[in-house]
DODRENMAR-433909 format. One record per residue: residue number from 1; z negated, x negated, y of N, C-alpha, C in turn. Coordinates in nm, 3 decimals. Each point is the difference from the previous one (the first is absolute). Example, Ala and Ser with C-alpha at 12.3 -4.5 7.8 and 13.67 -1.06 7.14 Angstrom:
{1, {-0.780, -1.319, -0.569}, {0.000, 0.089, 0.119}, {0.000, -0.090, 0.120}}
{2, {0.072, 0.035, 0.105}, {-0.006, -0.082, 0.119}, {-0.073, 0.077, 0.109}}
END
This chain:
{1, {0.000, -0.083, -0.119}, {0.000, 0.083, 0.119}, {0.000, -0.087, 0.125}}
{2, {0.110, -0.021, 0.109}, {0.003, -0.039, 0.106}, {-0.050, 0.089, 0.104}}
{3, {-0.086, -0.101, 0.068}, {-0.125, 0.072, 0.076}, {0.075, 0.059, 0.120}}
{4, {0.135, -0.030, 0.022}, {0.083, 0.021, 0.131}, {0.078, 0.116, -0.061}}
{5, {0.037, 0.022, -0.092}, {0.068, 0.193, -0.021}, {-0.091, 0.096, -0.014}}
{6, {-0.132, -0.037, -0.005}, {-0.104, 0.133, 0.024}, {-0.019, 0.009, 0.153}}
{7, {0.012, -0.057, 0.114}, {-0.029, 0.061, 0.117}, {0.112, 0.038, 0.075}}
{8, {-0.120, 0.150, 0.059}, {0.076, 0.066, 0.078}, {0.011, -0.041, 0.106}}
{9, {0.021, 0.101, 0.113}, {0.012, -0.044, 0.086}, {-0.104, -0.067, 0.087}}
{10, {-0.022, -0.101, 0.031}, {-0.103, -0.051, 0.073}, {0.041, -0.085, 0.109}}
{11, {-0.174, -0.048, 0.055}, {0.028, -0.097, 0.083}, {0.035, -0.154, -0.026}}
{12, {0.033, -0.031, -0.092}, {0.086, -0.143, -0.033}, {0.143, 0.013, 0.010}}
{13, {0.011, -0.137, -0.003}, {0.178, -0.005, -0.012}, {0.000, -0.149, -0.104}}
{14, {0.110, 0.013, -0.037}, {0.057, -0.124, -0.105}, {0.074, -0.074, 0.085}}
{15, {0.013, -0.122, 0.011}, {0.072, -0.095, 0.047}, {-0.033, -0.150, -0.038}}
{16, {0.113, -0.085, 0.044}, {0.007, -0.117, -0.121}, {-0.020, -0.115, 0.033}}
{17, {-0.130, -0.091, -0.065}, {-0.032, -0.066, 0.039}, {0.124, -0.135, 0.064}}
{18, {-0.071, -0.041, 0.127}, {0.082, -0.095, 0.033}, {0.030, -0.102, -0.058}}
{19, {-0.057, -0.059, -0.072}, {0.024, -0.103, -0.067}, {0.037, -0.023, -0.176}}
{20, {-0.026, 0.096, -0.067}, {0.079, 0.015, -0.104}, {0.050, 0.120, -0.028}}
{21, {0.022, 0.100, 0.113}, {0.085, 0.160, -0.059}, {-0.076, 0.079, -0.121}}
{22, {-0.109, -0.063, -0.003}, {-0.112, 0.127, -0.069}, {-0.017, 0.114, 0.044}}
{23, {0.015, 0.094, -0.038}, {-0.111, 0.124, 0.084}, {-0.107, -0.006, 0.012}}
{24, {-0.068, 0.050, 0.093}, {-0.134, -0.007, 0.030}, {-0.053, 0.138, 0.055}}
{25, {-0.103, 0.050, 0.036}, {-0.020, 0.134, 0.051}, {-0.095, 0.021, 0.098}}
{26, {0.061, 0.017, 0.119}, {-0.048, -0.010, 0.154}, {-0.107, 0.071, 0.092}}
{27, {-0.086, 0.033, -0.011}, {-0.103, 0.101, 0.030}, {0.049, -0.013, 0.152}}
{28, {0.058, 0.150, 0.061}, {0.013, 0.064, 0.145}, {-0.139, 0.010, 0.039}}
{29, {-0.067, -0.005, 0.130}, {-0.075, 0.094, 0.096}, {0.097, 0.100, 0.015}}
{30, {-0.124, 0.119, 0.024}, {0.016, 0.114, 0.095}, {0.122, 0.030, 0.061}}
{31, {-0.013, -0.064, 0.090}, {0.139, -0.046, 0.103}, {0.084, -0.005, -0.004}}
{32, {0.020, -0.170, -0.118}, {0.127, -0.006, -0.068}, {0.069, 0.086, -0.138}}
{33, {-0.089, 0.059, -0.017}, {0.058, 0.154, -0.093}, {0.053, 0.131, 0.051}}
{34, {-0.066, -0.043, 0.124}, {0.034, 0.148, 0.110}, {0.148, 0.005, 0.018}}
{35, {0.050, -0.201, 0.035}, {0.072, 0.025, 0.113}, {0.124, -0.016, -0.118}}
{36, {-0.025, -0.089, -0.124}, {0.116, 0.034, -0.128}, {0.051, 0.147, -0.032}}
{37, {-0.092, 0.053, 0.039}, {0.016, 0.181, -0.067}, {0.090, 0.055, 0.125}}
{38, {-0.049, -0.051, 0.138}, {0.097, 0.080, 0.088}, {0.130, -0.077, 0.002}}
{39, {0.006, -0.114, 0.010}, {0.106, -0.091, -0.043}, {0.081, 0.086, -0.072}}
{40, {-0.010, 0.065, -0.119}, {0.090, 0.010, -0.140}, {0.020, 0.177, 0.070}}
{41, {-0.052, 0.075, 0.104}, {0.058, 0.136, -0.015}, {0.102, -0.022, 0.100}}
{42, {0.115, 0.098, -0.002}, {0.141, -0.010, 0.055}, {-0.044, 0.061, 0.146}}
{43, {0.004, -0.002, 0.092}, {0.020, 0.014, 0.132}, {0.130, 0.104, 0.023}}
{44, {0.094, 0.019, -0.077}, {0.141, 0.081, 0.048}, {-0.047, 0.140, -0.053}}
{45, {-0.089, 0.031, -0.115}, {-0.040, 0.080, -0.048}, {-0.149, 0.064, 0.076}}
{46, {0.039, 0.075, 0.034}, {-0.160, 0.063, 0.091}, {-0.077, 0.081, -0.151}}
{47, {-0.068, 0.045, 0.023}, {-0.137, 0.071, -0.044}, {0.038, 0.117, 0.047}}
{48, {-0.008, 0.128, -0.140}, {0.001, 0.132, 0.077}, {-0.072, 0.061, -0.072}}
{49, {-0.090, 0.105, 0.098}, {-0.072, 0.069, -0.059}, {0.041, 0.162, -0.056}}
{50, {0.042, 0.012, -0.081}, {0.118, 0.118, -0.085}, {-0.149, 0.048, -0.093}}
{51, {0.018, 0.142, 0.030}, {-0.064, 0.134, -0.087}, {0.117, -0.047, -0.153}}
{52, {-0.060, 0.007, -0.125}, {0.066, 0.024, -0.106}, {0.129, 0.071, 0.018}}
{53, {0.000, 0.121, 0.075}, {0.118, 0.049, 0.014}, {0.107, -0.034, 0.072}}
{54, {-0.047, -0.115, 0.107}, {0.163, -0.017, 0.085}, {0.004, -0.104, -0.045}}
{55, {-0.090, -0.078, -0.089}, {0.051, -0.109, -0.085}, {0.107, 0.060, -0.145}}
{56, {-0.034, 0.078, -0.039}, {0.088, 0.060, -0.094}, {0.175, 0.028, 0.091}}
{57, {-0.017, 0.091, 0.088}, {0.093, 0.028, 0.098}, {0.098, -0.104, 0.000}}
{58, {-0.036, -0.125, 0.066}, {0.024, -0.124, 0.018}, {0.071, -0.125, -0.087}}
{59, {-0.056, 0.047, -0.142}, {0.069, -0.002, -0.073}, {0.115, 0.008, -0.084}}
{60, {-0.023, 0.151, 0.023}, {0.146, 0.102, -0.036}, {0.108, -0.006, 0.104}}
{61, {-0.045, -0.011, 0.103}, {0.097, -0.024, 0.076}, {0.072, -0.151, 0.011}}
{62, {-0.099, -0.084, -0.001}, {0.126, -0.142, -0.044}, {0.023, -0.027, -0.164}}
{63, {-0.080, 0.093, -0.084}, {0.082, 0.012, -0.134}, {0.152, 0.076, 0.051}}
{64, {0.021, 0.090, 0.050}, {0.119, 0.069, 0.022}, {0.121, -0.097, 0.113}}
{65, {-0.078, -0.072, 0.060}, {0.113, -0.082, 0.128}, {0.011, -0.110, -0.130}}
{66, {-0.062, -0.069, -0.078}, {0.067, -0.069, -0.082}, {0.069, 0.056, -0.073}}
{67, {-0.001, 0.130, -0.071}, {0.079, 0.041, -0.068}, {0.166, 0.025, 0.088}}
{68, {-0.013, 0.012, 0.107}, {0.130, 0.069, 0.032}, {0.079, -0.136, 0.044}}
{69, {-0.121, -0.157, 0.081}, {0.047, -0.091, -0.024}, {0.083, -0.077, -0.136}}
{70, {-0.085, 0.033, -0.072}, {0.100, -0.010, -0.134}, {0.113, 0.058, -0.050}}
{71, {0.006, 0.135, -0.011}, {0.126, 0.062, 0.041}, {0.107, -0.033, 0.078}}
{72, {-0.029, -0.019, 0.100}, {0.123, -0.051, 0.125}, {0.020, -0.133, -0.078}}
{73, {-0.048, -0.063, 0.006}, {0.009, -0.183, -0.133}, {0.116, 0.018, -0.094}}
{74, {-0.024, 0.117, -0.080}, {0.079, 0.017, -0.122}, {0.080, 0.084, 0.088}}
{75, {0.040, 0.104, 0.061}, {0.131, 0.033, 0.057}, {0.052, -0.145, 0.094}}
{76, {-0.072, -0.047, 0.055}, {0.099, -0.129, 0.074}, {0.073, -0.057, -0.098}}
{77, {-0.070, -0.046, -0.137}, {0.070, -0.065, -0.082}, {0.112, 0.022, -0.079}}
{78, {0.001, 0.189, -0.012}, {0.167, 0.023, -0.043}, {0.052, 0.015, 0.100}}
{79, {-0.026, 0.019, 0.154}, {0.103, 0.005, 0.080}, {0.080, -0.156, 0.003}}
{80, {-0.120, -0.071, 0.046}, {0.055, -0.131, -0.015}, {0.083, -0.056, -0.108}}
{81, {-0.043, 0.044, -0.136}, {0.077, -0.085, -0.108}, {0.173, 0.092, -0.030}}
{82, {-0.005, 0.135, 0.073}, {0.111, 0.103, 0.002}, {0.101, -0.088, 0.127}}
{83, {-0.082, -0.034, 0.075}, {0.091, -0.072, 0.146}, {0.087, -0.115, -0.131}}
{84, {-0.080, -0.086, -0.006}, {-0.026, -0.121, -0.048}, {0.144, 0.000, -0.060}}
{85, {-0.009, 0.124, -0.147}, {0.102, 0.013, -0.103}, {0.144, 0.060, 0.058}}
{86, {-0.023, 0.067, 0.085}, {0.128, 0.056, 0.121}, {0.044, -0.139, 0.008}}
{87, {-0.086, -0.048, 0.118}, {0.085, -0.141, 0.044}, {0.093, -0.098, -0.092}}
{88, {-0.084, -0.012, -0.079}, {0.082, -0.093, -0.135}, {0.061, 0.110, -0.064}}
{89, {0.046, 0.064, 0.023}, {0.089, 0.129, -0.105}, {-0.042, -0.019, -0.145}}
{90, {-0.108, 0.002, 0.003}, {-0.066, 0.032, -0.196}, {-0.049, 0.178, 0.083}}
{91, {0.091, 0.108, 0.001}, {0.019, 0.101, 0.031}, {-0.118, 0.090, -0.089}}
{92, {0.024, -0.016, -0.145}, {-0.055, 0.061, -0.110}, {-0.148, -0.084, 0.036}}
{93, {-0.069, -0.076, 0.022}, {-0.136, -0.026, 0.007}, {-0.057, 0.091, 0.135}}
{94, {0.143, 0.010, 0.137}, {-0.042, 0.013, 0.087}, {-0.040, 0.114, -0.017}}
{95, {0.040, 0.140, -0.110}, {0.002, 0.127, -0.022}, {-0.099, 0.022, -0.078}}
{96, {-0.038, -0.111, -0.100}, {-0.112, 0.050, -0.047}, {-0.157, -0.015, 0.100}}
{97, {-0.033, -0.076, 0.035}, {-0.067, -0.049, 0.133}, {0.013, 0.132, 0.079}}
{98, {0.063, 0.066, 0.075}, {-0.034, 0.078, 0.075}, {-0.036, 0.123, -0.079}}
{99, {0.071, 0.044, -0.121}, {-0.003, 0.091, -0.069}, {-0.197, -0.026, -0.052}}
{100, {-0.015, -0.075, -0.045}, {-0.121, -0.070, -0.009}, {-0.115, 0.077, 0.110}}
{101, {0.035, -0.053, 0.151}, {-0.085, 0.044, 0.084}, {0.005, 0.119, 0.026}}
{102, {0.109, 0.088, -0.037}, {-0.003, 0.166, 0.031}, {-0.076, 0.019, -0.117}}
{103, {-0.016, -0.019, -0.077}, {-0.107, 0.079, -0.109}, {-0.146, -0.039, 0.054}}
{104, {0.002, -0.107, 0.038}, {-0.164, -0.024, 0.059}, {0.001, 0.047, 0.142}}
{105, {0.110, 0.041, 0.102}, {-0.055, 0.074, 0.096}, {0.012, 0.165, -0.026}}
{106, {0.094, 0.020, -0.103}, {-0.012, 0.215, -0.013}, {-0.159, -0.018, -0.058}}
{107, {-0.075, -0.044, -0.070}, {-0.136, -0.009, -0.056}, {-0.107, 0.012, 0.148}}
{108, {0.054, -0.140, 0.070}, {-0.121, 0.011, 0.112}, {0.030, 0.143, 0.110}}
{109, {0.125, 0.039, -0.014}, {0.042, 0.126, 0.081}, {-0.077, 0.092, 0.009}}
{110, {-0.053, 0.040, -0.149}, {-0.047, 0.106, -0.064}, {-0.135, -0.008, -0.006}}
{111, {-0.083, -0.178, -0.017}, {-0.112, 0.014, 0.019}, {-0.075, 0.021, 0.053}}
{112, {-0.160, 0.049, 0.012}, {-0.079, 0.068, 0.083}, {0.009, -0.069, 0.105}}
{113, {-0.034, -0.167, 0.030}, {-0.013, -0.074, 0.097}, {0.114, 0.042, 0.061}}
{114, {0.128, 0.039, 0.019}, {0.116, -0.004, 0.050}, {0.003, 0.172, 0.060}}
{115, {-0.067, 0.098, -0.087}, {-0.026, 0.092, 0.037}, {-0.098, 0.064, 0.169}}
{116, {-0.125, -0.126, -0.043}, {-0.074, 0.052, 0.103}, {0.050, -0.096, 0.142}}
{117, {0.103, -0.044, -0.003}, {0.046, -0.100, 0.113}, {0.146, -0.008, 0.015}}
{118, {0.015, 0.104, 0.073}, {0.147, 0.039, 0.085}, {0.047, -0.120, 0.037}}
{119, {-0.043, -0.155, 0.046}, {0.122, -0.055, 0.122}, {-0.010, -0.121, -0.167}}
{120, {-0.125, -0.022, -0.163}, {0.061, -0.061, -0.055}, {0.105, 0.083, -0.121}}
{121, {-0.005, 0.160, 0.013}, {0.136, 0.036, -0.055}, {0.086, -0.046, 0.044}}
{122, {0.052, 0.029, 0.127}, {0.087, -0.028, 0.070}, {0.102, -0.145, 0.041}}
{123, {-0.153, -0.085, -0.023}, {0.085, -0.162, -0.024}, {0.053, 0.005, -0.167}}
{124, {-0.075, 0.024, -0.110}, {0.066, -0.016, -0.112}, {0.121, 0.120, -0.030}}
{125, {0.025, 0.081, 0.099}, {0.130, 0.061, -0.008}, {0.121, -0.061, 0.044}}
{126, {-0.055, -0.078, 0.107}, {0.120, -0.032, 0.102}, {0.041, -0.169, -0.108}}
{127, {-0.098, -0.037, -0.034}, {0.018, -0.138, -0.121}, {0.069, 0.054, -0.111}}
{128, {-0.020, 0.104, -0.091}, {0.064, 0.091, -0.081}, {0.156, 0.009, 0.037}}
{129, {0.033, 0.058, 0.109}, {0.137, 0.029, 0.045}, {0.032, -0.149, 0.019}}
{130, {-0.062, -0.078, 0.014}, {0.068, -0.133, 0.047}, {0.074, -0.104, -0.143}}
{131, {-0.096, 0.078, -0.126}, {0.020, -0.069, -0.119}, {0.118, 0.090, -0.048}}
{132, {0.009, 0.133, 0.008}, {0.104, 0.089, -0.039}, {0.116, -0.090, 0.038}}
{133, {0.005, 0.016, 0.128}, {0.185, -0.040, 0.074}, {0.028, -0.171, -0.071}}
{134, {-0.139, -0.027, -0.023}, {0.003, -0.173, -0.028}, {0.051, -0.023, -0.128}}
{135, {-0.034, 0.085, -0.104}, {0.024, 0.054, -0.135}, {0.182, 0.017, -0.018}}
{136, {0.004, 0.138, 0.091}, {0.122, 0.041, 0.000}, {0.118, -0.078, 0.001}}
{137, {-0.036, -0.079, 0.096}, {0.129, -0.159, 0.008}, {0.009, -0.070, -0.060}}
{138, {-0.114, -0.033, -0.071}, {-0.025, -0.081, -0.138}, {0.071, 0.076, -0.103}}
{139, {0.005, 0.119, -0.042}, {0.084, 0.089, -0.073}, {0.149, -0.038, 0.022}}
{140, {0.022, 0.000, 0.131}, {0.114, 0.023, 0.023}, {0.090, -0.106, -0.055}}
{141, {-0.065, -0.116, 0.084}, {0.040, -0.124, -0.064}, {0.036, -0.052, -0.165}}
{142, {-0.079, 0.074, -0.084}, {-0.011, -0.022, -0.125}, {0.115, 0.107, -0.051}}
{143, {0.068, 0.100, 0.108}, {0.062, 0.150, -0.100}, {-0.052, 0.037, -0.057}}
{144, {-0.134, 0.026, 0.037}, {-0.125, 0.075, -0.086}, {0.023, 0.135, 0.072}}
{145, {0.098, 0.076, 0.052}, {-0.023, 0.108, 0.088}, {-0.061, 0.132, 0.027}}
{146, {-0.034, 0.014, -0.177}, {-0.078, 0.080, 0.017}, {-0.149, 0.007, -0.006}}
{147, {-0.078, -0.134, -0.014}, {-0.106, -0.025, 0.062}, {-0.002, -0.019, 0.136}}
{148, {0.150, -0.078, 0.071}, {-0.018, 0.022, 0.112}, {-0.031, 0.146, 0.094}}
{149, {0.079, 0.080, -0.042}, {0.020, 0.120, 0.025}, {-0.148, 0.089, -0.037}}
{150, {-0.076, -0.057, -0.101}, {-0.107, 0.079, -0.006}, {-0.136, -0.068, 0.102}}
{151, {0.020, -0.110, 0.032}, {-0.093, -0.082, 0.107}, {0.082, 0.093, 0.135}}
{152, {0.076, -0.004, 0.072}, {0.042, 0.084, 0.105}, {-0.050, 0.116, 0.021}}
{153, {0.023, 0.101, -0.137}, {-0.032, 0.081, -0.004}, {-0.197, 0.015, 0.061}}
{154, {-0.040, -0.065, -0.080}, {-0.189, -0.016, 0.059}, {0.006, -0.042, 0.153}}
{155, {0.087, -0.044, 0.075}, {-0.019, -0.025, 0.099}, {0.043, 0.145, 0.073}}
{156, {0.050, 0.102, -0.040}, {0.068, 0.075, 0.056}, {-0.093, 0.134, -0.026}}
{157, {-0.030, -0.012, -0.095}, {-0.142, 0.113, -0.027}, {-0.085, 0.007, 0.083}}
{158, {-0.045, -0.159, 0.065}, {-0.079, 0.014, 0.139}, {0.020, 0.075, 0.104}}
{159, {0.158, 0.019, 0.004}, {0.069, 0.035, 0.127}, {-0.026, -0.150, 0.090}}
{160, {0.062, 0.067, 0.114}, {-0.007, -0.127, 0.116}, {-0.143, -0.044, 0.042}}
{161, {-0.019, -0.110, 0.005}, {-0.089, -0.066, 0.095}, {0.030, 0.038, 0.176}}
{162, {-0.104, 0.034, 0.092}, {-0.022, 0.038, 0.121}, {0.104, -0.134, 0.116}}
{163, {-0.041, -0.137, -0.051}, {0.032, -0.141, 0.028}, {0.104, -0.058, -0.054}}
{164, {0.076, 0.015, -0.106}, {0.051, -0.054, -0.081}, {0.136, 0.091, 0.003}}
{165, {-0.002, 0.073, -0.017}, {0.118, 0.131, -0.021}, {0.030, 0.131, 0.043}}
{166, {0.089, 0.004, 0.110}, {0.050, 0.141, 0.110}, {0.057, 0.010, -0.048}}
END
């Protein structure tokens, strides 16, 4: 049994002797335990005093901004890898890739989070229509036409966008 993995936290510290790199074990004052302990707490991070409940609150709510951060992550990444496959004309990757992200945005369309928040329906619609037409050309390109033709079509079920289409 090493006498140094049974203590907790205390007022010593380990550090090595100068002259042959032994450990040794340092008895702090008062003082110098005080000022190690404030030393080691973060300064960028304040102290809050939260009821159980707006700590729960608080929670859920940056459980949910990470979640939708993550989301946008994985839609950037088929938009991007759909650009990507356009550019280099690998057409058929570019189609599966967007085809890809319309199944994971009709899902978030429909979900509650998307439900109780009008302006984030509204961005994953207007991203939706953006993967449709993105899809469609990718179709086109390949003489896939009637996938093209059925990606158009979803864009057209929307009807027009207010910004986008008079």
């Amino acid at each position: 049994n090493d006498p140094l993995s049974n203590m907790e936290e205390s007022k010593t510290t380990i550090t090595k002797d100068e002259y042959d790199g032994v450990p040794f074990v340092e008895e702090l004052t008062e003082d110098e335990y005080a000022q190690e302990m404030k030393s080691q707490e973060d300064p960028a991070i304040p102290e809050l005093d939260l009821t159980p409940e707006q700590e729960d609150e608080m929670v859920k709510t940056l459980s949910k901004q990470n979640a939708r951060k993550k989301i946008q992550m994985e839609l950037d990444g088929h938009d991007n890898a759909g650009k990507e496959g356009y550019v280099n004309g690998k057409y058929h990757y570019s189609y599966s890739e967007y085809k890809t992200g319309l199944k994971s945005l009709s899902d978030l369309i429909v979900s509650s989070d998307a439900k109780d928040d009008p302006a984030l329906q509204a961005q994953y619609r207007l991203r939706r229509r953006k993967f449709c037409v993105n899809a469609a050309a990718a179709c086109i390109k390949i003489h896939h036409f009637a996938q093209g033709l059925e990606a158009c079509s979803l864009v057209l079920e929307e009807g027009p966008d207010d910004d986008a289409q008079r």
